[in-house]
Wavefront OBJ file of the C-alpha trace (Angstrom):
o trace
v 45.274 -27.289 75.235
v 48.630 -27.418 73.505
v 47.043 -29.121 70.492
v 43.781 -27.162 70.837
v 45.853 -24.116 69.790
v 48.081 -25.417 67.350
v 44.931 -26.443 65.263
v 43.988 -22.727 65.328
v 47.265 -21.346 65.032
v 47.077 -21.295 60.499
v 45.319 -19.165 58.966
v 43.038 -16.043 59.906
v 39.741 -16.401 59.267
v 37.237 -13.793 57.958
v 35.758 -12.260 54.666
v 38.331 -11.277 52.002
v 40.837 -11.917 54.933
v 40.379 -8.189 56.503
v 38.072 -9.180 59.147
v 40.051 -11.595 61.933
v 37.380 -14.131 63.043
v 39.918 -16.526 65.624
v 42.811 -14.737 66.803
v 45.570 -16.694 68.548
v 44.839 -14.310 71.366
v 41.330 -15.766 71.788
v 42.504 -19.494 70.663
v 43.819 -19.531 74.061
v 41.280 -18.831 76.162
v 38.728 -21.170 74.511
v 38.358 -24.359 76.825
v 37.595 -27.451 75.069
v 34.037 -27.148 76.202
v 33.481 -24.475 74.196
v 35.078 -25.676 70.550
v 32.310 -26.523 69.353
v 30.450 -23.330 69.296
v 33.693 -21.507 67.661
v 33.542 -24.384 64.979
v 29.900 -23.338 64.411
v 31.157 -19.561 64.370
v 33.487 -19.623 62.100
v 31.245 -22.110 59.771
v 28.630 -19.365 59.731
v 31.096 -16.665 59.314
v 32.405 -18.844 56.398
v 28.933 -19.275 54.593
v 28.377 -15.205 55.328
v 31.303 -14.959 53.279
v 30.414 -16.766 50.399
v 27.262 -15.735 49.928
v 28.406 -12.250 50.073
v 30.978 -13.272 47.368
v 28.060 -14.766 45.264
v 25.433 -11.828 45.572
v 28.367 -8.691 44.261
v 29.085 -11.251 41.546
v 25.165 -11.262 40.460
v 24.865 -7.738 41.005
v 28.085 -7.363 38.946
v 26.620 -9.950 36.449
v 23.356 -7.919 36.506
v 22.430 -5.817 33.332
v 21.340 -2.441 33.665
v 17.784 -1.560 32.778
v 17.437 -1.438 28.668
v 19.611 -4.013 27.912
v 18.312 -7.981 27.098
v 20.287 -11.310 27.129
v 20.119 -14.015 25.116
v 21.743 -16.540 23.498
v 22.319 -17.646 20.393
v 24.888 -19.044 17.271
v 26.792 -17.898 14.542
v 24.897 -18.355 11.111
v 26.142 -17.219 7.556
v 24.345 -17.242 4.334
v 24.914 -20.277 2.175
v 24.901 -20.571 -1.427
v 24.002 -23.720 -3.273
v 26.650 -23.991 -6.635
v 24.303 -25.735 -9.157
v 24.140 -26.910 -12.335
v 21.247 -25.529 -14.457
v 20.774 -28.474 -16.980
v 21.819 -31.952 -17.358
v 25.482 -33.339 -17.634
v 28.779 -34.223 -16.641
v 31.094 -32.366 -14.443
v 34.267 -31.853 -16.458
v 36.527 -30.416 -14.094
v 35.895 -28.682 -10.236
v 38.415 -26.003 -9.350
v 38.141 -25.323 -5.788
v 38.652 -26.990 -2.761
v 36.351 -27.324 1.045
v 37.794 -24.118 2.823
v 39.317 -22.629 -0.196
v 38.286 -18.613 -0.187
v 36.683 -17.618 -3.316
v 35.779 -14.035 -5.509
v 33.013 -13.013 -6.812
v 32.702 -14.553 -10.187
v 34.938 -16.980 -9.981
v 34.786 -20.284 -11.501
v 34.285 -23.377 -9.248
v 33.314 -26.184 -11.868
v 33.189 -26.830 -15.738
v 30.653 -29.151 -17.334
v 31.230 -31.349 -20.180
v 29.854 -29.228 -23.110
v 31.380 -31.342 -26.304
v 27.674 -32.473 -27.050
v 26.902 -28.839 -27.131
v 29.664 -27.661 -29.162
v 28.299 -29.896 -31.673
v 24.800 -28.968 -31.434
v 26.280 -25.195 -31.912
v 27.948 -25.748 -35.064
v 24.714 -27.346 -36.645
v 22.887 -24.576 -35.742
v 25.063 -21.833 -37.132
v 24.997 -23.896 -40.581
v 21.487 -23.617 -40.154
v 21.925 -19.503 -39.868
v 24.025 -19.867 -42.916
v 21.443 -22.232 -45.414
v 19.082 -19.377 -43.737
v 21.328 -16.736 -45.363
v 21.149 -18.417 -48.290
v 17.704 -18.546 -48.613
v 17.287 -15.124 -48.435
v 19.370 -14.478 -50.877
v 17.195 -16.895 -53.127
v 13.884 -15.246 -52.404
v 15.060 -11.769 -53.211
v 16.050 -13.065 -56.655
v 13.010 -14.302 -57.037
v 11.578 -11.122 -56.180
v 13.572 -9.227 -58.712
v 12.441 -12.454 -61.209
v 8.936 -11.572 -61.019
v 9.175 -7.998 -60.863
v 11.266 -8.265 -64.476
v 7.946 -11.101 -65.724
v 5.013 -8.141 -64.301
v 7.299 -5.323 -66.650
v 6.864 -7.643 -69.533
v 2.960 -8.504 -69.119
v 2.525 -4.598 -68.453
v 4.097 -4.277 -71.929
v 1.878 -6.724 -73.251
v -1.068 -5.345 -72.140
v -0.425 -1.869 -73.253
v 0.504 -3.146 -76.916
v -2.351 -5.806 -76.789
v -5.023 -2.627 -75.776
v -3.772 -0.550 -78.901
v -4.170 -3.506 -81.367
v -7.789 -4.173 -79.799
v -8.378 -0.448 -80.029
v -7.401 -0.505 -84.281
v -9.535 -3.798 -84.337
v -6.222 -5.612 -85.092
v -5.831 -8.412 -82.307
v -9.229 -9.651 -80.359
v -10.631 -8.955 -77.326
v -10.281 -12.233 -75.541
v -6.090 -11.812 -76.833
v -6.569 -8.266 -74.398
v -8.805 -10.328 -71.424
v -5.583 -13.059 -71.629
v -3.135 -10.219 -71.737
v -4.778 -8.778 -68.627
v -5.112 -11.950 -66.584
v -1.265 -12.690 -67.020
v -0.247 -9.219 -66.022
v -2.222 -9.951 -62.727
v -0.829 -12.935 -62.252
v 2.411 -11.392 -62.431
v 1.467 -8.931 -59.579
v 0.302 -11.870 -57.348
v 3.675 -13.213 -58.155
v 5.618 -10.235 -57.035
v 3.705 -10.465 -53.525
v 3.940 -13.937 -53.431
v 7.952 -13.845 -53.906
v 8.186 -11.052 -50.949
v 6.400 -13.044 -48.592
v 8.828 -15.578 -49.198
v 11.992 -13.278 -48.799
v 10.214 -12.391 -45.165
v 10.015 -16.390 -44.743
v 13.294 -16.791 -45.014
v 14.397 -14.007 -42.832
v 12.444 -14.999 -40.151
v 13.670 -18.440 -40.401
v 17.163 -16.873 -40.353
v 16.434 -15.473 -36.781
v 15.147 -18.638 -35.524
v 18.511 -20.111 -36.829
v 20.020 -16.936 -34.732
v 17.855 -17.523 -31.606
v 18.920 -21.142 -31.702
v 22.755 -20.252 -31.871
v 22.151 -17.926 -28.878
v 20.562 -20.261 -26.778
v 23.388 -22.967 -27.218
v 25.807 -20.264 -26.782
v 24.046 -19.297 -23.437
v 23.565 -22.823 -22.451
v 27.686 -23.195 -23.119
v 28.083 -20.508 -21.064
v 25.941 -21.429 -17.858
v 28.176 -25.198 -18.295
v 30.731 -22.830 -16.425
v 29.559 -22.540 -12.834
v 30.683 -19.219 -11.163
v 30.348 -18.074 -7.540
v 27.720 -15.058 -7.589
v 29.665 -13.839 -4.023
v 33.224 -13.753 -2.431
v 32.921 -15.916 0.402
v 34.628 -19.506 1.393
v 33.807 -22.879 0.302
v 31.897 -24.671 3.137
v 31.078 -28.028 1.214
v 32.161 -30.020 -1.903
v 29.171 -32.034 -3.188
v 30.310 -33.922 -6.310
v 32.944 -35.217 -8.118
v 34.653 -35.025 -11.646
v 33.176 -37.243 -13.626
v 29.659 -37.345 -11.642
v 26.557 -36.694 -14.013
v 24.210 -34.699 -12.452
v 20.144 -33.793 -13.257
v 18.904 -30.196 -13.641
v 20.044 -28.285 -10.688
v 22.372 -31.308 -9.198
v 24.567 -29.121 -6.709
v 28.289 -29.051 -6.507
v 29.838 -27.081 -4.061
v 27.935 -24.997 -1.181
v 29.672 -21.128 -0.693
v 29.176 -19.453 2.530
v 28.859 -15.722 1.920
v 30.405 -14.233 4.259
v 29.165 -10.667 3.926
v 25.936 -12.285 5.515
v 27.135 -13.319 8.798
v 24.686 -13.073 11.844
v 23.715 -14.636 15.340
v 20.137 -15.942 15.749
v 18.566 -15.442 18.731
v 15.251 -15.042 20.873
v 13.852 -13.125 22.756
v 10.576 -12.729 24.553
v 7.388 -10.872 23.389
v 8.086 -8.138 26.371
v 11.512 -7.528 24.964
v 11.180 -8.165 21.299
v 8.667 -5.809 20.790
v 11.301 -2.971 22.371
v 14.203 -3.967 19.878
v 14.143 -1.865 16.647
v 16.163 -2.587 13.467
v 19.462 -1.095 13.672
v 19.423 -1.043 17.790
v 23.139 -1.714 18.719
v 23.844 -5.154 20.062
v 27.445 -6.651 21.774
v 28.387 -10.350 21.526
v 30.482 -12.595 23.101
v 31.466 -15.924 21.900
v 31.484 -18.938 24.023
v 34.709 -19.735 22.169
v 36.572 -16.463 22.703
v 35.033 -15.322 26.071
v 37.605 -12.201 27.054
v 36.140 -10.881 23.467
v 33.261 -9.106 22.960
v 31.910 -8.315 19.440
v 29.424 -5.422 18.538
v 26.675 -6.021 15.975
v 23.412 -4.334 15.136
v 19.208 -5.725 14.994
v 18.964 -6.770 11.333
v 15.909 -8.773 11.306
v 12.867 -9.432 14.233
v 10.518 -12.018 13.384
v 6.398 -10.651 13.015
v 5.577 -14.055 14.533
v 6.062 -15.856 17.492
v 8.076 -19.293 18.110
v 7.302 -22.017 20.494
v 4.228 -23.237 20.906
v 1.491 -22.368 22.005
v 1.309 -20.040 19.035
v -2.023 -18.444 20.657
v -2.480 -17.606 23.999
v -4.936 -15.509 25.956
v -2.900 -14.815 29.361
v -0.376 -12.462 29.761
v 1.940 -15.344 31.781
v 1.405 -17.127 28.813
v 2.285 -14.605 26.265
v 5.161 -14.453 28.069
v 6.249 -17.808 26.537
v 5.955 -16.602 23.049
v 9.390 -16.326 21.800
v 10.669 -14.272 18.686
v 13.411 -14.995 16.231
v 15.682 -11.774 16.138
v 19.339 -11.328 13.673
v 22.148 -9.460 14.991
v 24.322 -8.533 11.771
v 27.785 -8.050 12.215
v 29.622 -5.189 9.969
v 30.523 -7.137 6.964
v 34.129 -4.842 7.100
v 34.707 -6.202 10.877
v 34.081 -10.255 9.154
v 36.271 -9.125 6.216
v 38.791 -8.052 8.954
v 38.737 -11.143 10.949
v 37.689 -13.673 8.118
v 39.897 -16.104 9.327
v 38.236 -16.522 12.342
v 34.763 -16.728 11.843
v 33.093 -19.501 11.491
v 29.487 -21.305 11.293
v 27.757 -22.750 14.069
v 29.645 -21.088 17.257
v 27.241 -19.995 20.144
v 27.201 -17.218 22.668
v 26.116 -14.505 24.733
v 24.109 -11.463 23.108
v 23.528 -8.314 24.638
v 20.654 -6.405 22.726
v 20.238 -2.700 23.858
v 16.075 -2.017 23.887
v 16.421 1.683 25.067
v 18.881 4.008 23.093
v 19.787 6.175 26.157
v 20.889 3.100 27.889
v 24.692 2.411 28.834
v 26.462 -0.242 28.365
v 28.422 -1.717 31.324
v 32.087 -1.653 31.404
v 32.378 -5.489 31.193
v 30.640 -5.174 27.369
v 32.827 -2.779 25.762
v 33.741 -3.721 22.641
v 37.178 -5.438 22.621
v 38.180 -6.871 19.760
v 41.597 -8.904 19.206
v 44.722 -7.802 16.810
v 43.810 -8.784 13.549
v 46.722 -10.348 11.708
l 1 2 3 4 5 6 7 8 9 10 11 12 13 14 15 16 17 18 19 20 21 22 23 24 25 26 27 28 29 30 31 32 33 34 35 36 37 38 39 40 41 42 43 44 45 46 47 48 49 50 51 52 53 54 55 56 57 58 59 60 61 62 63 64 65 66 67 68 69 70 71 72 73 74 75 76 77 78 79 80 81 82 83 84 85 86 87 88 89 90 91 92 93 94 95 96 97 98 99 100 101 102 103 104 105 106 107 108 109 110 111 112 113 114 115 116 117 118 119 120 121 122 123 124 125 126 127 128 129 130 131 132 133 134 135 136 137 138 139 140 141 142 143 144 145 146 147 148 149 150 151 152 153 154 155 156 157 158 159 160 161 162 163 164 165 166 167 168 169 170 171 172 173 174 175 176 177 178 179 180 181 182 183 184 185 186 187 188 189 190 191 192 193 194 195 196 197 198 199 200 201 202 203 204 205 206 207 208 209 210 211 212 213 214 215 216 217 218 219 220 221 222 223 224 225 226 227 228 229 230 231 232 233 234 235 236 237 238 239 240 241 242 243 244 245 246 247 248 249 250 251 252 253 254 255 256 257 258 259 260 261 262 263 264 265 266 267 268 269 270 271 272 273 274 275 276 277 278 279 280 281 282 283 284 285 286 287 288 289 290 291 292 293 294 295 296 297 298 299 300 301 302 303 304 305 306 307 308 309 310 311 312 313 314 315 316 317 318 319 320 321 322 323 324 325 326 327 328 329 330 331 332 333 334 335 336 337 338 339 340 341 342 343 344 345 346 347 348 349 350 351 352 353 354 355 356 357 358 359 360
């Protein structure tokens, strides 16, 4: 009996220790005929315990009516840095993780064939010039030739009038002051010849300079670098890619939800996340985006249980001030928890508060 009691003299047994279950009182009066029905006592007691441990954490785990859980991971918006014609990269200025501006350059192009193509075409513009110049004299030529056949013809009409000079001398005088007219048209067609060649020469030195100018690739967004793609000296086809920007003004979480609770979620409902990675965080957000068609197959169903299985794609935007706050920290490809509210008068629990750490 001695050693009966000493095995029940440690702890007190009950639920959340408050409720004794084998006092030392009792301990003693227990034969050992009887130990094994205490044993089976205190086992049940035990498993009581427990499960009354487990069910207040899934009621405290349980969300309140309007809210929907799902899961999901962090996606941003990527930007492909591309070349827009043929050549060689001359020089990349930017680095994988490196945070970039708006604007700013990440890679220069070899452009020396260019530069040469450029100056041909602005001699072009000039001989252009020139021949402009060349048709207006020519203008002012013929104009001077029709003043001298209109002469002529006056003089040549007076002598054929007095019977002093014939009339096929007028008919020749007549024909060369037309001729002269013809040549006065003829002469401004050609100045317009030459001045529309002049702004093909001009077209031609725009598009170079344009084409120069796209041989410096700039970032369209401020974001981060995510991925280098190419090296100096690597010769790339139309639209060869160099670097990939994330953008991270477009940062979101992807995630599904069912056809009974995606059809309650309206854009700009409020949503709360919280990130496998930083679990005593959570993060609000807002419905940016629900899909008009299902996921999963089967993509047509005829049963409500089976409509049930119809999943839709739904964004959760975060505040692009919060991810320029934290920028440091966020990052592509980390999964969750998300917490979508489908009613607006719903609350959120206590354990979904938006906490956010110290940003530094």
């Amino acid at each position: 009996m001695l050693r009966f009691r000493n095995l029940l003299d440690p702890p007190t047994f009950g639920v959340n220790g408050r409720t004794p279950i084998l006092s030392r009182a009792i301990a003693e009066h227990i034969s050992p005929v009887t130990l094994p029905k205490a044993l089976a006592m205190a086992g049940l007691l035990l498993a009581a315990a427990v499960a009354i441990t487990v069910l207040a954490g899934q009621r405290a785990a349980r969300l309140p009516a309007g809210l929907a859980k799902s899961n999901g991971r962090i996606e941003i918006e990527r930007i492909d840095i591309a070349s827009k014609y043929p050549g060689r990269i001359k020089q990349i200025e930017v680095r994988e993780g490196d945070d970039v501006q708006a604007n700013q350059t990440i890679a220069l192009m070899d452009v020396a064939e260019l530069r040469a193509q450029l100056a041909a075409a602005k001699a072009a513009v000039r001989r252009a010039s020139q021949s402009i110049e060349r048709a207006k004299a020519e203008v002012v030529l013929r104009e001077a030739e029709h003043k001298l056949t209109e002469a002529e013809l006056k003089r040549a009409r007076e002598l054929e009038r007095k019977e002093v000079a014939s009339t096929a001398d007028l008919d020749r005088r007549i024909a060369q002051h037309e001729i002269a007219e013809a040549q006065i048209l003829a002469a401004q067609a050609a100045v317009g010849d030459a001045v529309a060649a002049r702004d093909a020469t001009d077209a031609e030195v725009a598009r170079i300079e344009t084409t120069i100018a796209d041989m410096t690739l700039t970032t369209p967004v401020e974001g981060r670098v995510e991925y280098r793609l190419a090296q100096v000296g690597t010769v790339l086809a139309a639209g060869g890619r160099i670097a990939t920007i994330l953008d991270l003004s477009q940062t979101y979480m992807t995630v599904f939800l069912p056809t009974s609770e995606a059809g309650r979620a309206r854009l700009g409902a409020e949503a709360r996340i919280v990130l496998d990675a930083a679990p005593g965080f959570v993060v609000p957000a807002t419905v940016s985006f629900v899909a008009s068609e299902a996921q999963f197959t089967p993509k047509t169903v005829e049963t409500t249980n089976e409509r049930e299985k119809l999943m839709y794609r739904v964004k959760l935007r975060f505040d692009p001030k919060l991810i320029d706050t934290y920028r440091d920290h966020v990052k592509a490809g980390l999964t969750g928890d998300a917490y979508v509210k489908l009613d607006a008068k719903a609350e959120w629990p206590r354990r979904l508060d938006v906490r956010l750490p110290d940003a530094r």
